[in-house]
C-alpha positions, 0 to 999 in steps of 0.5 A, a space after each residue: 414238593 421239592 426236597 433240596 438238591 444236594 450237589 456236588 458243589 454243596 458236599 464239597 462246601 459242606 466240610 468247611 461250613 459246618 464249623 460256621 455257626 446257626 442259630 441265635 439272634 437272626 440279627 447278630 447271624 446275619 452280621 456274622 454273615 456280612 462279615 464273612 461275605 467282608 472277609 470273603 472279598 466283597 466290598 462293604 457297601 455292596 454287602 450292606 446293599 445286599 442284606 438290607 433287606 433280609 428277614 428271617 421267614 417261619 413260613 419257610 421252616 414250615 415247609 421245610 418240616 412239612 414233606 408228607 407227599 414223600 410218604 406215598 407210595 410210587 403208585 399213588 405219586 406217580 398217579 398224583 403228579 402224572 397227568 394227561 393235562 401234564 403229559 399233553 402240556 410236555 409233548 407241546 413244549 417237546 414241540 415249541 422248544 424242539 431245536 432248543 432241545 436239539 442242541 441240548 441233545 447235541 452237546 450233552 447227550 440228554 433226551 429232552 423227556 428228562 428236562 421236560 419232566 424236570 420242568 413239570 414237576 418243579 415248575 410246572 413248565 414255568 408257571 408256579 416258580 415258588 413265591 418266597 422270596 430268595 434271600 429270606 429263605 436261604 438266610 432264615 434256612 442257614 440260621 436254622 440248625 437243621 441243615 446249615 452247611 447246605 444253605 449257608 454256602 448258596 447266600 454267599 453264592 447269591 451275593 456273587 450273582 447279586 454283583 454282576 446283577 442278576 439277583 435282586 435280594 428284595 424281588 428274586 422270589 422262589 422255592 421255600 429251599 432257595 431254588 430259582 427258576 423254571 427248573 429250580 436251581 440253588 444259587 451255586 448251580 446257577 453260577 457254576 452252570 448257568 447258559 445264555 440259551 437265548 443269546 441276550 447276554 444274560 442267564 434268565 431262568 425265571 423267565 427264559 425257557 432256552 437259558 433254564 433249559 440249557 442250564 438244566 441239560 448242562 448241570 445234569 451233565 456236571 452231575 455225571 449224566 452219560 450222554 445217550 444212554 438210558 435211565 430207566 427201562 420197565 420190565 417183568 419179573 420171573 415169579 421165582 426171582 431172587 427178591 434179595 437182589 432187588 435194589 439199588 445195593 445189588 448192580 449187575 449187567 442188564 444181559 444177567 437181568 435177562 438171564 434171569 427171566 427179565 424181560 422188557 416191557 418197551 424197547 430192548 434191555 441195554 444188556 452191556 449196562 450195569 444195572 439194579 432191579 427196582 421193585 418199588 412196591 414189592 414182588 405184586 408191583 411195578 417193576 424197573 431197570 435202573 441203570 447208571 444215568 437213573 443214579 444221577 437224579 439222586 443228584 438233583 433230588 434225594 427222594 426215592 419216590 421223587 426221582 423214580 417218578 421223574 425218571 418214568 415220566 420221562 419216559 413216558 413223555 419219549 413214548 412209553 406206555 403207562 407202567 403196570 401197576 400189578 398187584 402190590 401187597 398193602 403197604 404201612 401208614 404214615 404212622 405204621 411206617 414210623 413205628 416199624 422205624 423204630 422198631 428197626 432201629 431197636 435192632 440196630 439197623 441205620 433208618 435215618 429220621 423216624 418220619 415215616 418215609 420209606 427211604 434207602 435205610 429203611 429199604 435196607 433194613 426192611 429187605 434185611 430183616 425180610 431174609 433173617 425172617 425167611 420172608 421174600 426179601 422184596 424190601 415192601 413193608 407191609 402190616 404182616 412185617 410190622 407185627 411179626 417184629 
């Protein structure tokens, strides 16, 4: 269920790689490639070793084309990913690794329900870590020409962990997109911020918990994590709330939240911290603060649904209670979704892809076209906005 992580390091590389070439004979790309990784300071032999191997994988443009989870709305994904075996299986591990995250908390200031939730939903702490193998899917996804600036780099990357030995092209397995380990982390993310969490020497992220741990804590801070802050805080909403500055395009201080009649449903409002106001599923629905530490889960996972569920189960997982769910209004189907896209489109507004995912354009666009219309600008689609466009 992952969809790739777009790191720092990928957007730097993306400008340079997309003059490289995709697709045509997988053989004739992948010597193109032993060329660069030649040209790049790799010896030749150690590039022949290292491609020997390689072949191109269907199954893997399959499920790159195949994210359908992404069009369930939070409630029902978060239900569909959070449970009692999941939030059980967390606070033992919370326990088990306990001066692991210690130390985590010490030298990146990230609350341990943040990995820990990481660690569920990629892996299930550890124990589905993908089957496919690793330079197979990154080579095959690179000679694809959806997205070749994004995986192109990572073999290159997987070729530098290949010559100090701790990638092996015919058995390092994975994710479809090229993720590696208990947090599932691309080949760049291991080399930039790989730790030894167990002392051995060695970063094992498939089969040591300290070393993906550790890693996971300081790639999160690389991406801009602010150390012990919160992320994501649950509230109520004034019924008369100004709909149209709900979203993550409208930041003001948390104590202007409160101002307006938020209120918070666990703990205290961080009130000095900027923050958005989330209402996922409208004005009948859940209802979050989301404060700067909550932008940088985009970092690791571009799904608005991904990540609000991530950053709530962490919550849930440091003591918070079960979010209300409220009343949303109904929302659109896979199919509806698409034609309200296209309808959106028609009028000039930027959605993406048609695919039937409420994202950040067509959030934008909804809660857009909501204001001209003069409805409660909440950015939830529903059958009534569909027909009235």
């Amino acid at each position: 269920m992952r969809l790739l992580s777009m790191t720092a390091g990928l957007i730097m590389l993306a400008g340079g790689a997309m003059a490289q070439t995709c697709g045509g004979s997988f053989q004739g790309f992948v010597n193109d490639l032993k060329g660069e990784a030649v040209s790049r300071g790799f010896d030749r032999g150690t590039v022949d070793r290292f491609f020997a191997p390689v072949r191109r994988d269907a199954s893997v443009i399959k499920a790159d084309r195949r994210q359908g989870v992404f069009q369930l709305p939070f409630v029902d994904f978060a239900r569909r990913l959070i449970s009692s075996g999941r939030l059980n299986k967390g606070r033992q591990m919370a326990k088990r690794y306990d001066a692991v995250f210690d130390r985590i908390e010490a030298t990146y200031g990230i609350d341990r329900g943040v990995l820990l939730a990481f660690w569920a939903f990629e892996t299930d702490y550890g124990a589905f870590q993908g089957d496919f193998n690793t330079l197979n899917a990154l080579v095959t996804l690179s000679h694809d020409c959806r997205r070749p600036e994004l995986f192109r780099p990572q073999v290159f990357a997987a070729l530098e962990l290949y010559t100090h030995g701790d990638f092996d092209p015919a058995r390092t397995t994975g994710a479809w997109a090229g993720e590696i380990g208990m947090v599932q982390m691309l080949p760049e993310d291991i080399i930039e911020n790989g730790v030894d969490g167990d002392g051995d020497g060695h970063v094992r992220l498939k089969t040591s918990a300290p070393d993906a741990l550790m890693s996971g804590g300081k790639m999160l801070s690389s991406l801009g994590w602010r150390p012990n802050e919160p992320w994501l805080q649950e509230v109520t909403v004034p019924a008369d709330m100004d709909w149209s500055l709900t979203g993550l395009r409208t930041t003001k201080r948390a104590s202007e939240w409160a101002a307006m009649g938020v209120r918070p449903r666990h703990g205290q409002i961080a009130g000095g911290l900027p923050a958005n106001l989330i209402v996922p599923q409208g004005r009948g629905g859940p209802a979050f603060l989301a404060y700067p530490n909550f932008h940088v889960y985009f970092e690791w996972n571009q799904s608005f649904t991904y990540v609000l569920t991530a950053a709530y189960f962490a919550n849930r997982l440091q003591g918070a209670p079960v979010f209300d769910a409220g009343n949303p209004a109904p929302g659109l189907s896979g199919n509806q979704m698409k034609q309200l896209q296209k309808k959106l489109a028609a009028r000039g507004y930027d959605v993406g892809k048609v695919d039937g995912i409420l994202g950040a354009g067509t959030r934008a666009a909804v809660q857009d076209v909501q204001q001209k219309l003069g409805l409660p600008a909440d950015a939830w689609p529903t059958p009534g906005l569909l027909n009235r466009l």
